[in-house]
C-alpha positions as CSV (number, residue, x, y, z in Angstrom):
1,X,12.2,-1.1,9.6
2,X,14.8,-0.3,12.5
3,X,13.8,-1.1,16.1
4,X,10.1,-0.5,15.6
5,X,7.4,-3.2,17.0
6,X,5.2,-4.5,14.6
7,X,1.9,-6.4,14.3
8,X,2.3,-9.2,11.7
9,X,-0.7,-10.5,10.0
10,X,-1.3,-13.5,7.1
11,X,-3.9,-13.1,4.7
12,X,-4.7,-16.1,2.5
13,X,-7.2,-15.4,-0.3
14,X,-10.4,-16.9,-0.8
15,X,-10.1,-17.0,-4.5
16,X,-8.3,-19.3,-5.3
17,X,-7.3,-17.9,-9.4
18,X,-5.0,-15.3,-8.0
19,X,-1.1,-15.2,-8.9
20,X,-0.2,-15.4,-4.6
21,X,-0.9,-18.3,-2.3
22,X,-0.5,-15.6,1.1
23,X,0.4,-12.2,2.1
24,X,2.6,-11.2,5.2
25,X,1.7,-7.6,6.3
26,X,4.0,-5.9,8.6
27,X,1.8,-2.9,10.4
28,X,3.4,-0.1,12.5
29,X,2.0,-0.9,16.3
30,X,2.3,2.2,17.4
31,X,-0.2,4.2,14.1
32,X,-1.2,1.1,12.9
33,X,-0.4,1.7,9.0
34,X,1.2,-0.8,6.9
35,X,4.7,-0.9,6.1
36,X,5.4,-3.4,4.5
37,X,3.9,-6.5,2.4
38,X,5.3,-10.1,1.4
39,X,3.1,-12.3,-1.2
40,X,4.0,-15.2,-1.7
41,X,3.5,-17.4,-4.8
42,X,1.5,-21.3,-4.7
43,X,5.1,-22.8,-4.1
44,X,4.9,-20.4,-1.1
45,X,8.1,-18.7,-2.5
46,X,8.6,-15.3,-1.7
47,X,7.2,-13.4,-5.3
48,X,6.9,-10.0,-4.5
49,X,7.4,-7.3,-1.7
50,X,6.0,-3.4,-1.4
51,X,7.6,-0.6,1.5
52,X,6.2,1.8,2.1
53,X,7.0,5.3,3.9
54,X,4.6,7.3,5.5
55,X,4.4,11.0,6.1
56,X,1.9,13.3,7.9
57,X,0.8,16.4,6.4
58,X,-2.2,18.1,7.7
59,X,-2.6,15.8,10.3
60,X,-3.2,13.0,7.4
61,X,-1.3,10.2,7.1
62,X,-0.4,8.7,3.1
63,X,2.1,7.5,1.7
64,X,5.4,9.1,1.0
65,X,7.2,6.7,-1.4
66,X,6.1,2.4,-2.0
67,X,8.7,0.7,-3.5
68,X,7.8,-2.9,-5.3
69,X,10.1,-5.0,-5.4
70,X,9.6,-8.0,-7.9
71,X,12.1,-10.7,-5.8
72,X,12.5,-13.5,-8.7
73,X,13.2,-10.6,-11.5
74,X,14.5,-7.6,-9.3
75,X,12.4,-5.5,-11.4
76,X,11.5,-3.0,-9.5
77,X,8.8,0.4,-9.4
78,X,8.7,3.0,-7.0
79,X,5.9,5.2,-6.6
80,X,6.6,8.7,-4.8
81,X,3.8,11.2,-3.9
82,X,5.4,14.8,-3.0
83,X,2.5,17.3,-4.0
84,X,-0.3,17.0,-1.4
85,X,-3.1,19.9,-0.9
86,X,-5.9,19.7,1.3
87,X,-9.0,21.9,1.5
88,X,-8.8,23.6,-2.2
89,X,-12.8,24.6,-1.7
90,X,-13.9,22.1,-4.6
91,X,-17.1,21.8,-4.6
92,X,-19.4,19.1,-3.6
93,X,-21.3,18.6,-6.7
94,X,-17.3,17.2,-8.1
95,X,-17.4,14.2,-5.5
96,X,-20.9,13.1,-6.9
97,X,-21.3,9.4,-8.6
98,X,-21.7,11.9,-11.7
99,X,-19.1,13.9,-11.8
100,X,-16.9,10.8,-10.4
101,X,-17.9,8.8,-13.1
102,X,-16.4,11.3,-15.8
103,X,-12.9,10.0,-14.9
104,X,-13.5,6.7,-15.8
């Protein structure tokens, strides 16, 4: 995360049936996109972290590559997106509820 400011933000759930007690977001504070997440178990022990990289194609930001890291295991999955098209003239009619609703 180099030299970069950050704005750092905990989230504590309302429900209180989820596996994590908090969650420690680290935002970019200069484009404002996430790079990084903590959660944190209900013994507030670190549990599990996600990176992520961001790129800018098409003057859209997503993610490059998240990496989740499972801290007590060190299991770990990484999730890369490298094919990104914009614009392919679908048509409308394919973003309907419908039409949606076929890829359930």
């Amino acid at each position: 995360m180099g030299n970069n400011k950050f704005i750092v933000v905990k989230s504590v759930p309302v429900k209180q049936n989820l596996k994590y007690s908090k969650r420690i977001t680290w935002i970019n504070a200069i484009n404002f996109t996430p790079v990084r997440y903590e959660y944190y178990d209900k013994k507030e022990d670190l549990w599990q972290t996600i990176e992520v990289e961001w790129q800018n194609k098409f003057d859209i930001l997503f993610w490059k590559k998240a990496e989740v890291i499972n801290v007590r295991t060190g299991n770990k999955t990484i999730i890369t997106v490298d094919d990104v098209r914009v614009n392919l003239g679908l048509p409308a009619r394919d973003f309907m509820v419908g039409a949606l609703r076929h890829f359930e």
